[in-house]
C-alpha positions, 0 to 999 in steps of 0.5 A: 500500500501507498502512504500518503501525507496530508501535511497470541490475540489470533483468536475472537474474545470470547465475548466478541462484539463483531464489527458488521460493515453497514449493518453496524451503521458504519459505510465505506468511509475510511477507518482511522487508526489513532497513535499519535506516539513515538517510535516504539508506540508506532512499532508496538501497534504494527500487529494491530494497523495490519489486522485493520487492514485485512478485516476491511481491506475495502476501506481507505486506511489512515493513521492518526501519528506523527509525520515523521513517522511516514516512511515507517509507517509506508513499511507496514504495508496496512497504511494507505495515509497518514494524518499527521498528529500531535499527542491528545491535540485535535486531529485535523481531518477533512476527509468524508464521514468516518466509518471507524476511529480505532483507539490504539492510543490509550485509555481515554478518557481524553483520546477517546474525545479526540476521536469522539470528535470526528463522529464516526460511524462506530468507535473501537476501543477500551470502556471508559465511563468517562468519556461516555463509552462502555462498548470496549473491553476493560483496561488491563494494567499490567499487559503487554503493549502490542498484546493490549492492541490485539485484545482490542481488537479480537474484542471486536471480532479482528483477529491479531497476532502479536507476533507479526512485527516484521518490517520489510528493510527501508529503501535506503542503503544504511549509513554502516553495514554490518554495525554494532549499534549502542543507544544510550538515551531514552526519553525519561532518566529513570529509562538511561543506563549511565553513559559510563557503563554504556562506555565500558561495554562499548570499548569491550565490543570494539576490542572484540571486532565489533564496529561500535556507532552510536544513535540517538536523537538530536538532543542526545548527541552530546551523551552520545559523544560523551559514550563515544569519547569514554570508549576511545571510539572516533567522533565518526561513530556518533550518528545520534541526530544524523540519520533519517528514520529511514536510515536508522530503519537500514542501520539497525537492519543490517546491523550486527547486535543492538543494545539499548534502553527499553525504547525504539531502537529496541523495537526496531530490533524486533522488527528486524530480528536483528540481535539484541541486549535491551535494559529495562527499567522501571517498567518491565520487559514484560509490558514492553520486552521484544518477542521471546526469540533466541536474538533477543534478550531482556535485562532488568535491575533489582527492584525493576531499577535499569542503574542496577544492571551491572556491566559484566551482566550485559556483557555476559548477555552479549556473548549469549545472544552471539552464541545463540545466533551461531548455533543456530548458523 
């Protein structure tokens, strides 16, 4: 499918409520999908946007999510436009009548008001007394971010499997081939492993053979650059700030290993099944952790605490991925 820019669930819920088309009222307007989030939000919700796809392959496909997101979102191949949206802002949408809004964004109540103010034909998403609306599943706190999207939708009779995370690689050549990617930053300080301990396994990856570079977002270039000089590793490593999404999409496509905080480079992982070390903390890898596969492993400190997962342990974690990866070669 064409993306254009305007600026386990595999089974039916047992207490399903089917979505008919035209006998629910709803027409052949477009469906919206509403995920107006980041990186790993976008990729968490992958399995979701396709099981849309297939069960109304007739309607026009729209997601509702940042545009920069567009070049991934093209990749998905669910997606026929995306609405460019800010977080929990009005949508400006000035397209025919909706025939369905999907809440892949939260609880509500106020992402249910943002699609509630579109009037569409039939909303899909969680209950929310508060917003008026009692027709989705409950809420469940302690889920796993795609596996909530998927119960979802099974609520409403489209079938999802969460496992279909699976990205085909960008258009673009990577900057590096053959990469080691670390990614030092994250978007809270209680998500950041500290840069010194990222320096340490860094220096240890390099010295093994590894071409260590170093991503991250504009404003995580000067972490980066500190990662990179504590490591001894030259200042062509840093790519934080300099790749397109597309571009990093390719880096960590065709990359070696990643390690990472628990954020979108880590999902990017999984999209790719390139191998992986990801530290967690403060929320657990069971809530955000990647598919349970041989490439991917999952680390987490005492107390759920990320500054409490030691040096040596990733380490010992890397040599385990590495050594699943061969043996399965």
């Amino acid at each position: 499918m064409a993306v254009t820019s305007s600026a386990g669930c595999a089974c039916r819920s047992p207490d399903a409520h089917p979505v008919q088309g035209e006998a629910a009222g709803a027409g052949e307007g477009p469906v919206l999908l509403y995920r107006a989030l980041g990186l790993g939000d976008f990729l968490a919700a992958v399995p979701a946007y396709r099981a849309v796809q297939r069960a109304r392959p007739d309607h026009q496909i729209v997601l509702a999510a940042p545009a920069w997101l567009e070049p991934l979102a093209r990749l998905t191949g669910a997606v026929d436009r995306l609405l460019p949206a800010r977080e929990l802002e009005p949508l400006a949408w000035a397209g025919p009548p909706l025939a369905y809004a999907v809440n892949l964004h939260g609880r509500g109540p106020r992402s249910h008001q943002v699609l509630q103010a579109l009037r569409p034909a039939q909303l899909l998403a969680f209950a929310c007394p508060a917003a008026g609306y009692l027709a989705g599943p409950r809420w469940r706190e302690d889920e796993h971010e795609t596996r909530r999207w998927c119960r979802l939708l099974a609520h409403f009779g489209i079938p999802a499997d969460p496992d279909e995370l699976d990205l085909p690689h960008p258009p673009v050549p990577a900057p590096v081939g053959g990469a080691t990617v670390v990614h030092p930053g994250a978007s809270t300080p209680a998500r950041r492993w500290a840069p010194e301990r990222f320096a340490q396994v860094a220096r240890y990856l390099a010295g093994r053979g590894h071409e260590v570079v170093l991503t991250g977002t504009t404003e995580e270039r000067p972490l980066a650059e500190r990662v990179a000089a504590l490591a001894g590793l030259p200042r062509a490593a840093v790519l934080a700030g300099a790749t397109t999404v597309e571009e990093l999409a390719a880096l960590v496509a065709d990359a070696r290993l990643v390690v990472s905080n628990d954020t979108g480079v880590a999902h990017l992982a999984s999209a790719y099944r390139t191998p992986s070390v990801v530290l967690f903390g403060p929320v657990p890898p069971r809530r955000w952790g990647p598919p349970r596969r041989p490439q991917h492993l999952s680390l987490t400190g005492d107390a759920g605490r990320i500054d409490r997962i030691p040096v040596a342990r990733v380490i010992r974690a890397v040599a385990r991925v590495e050594y699943a990866i061969s043996a399965r070669r």
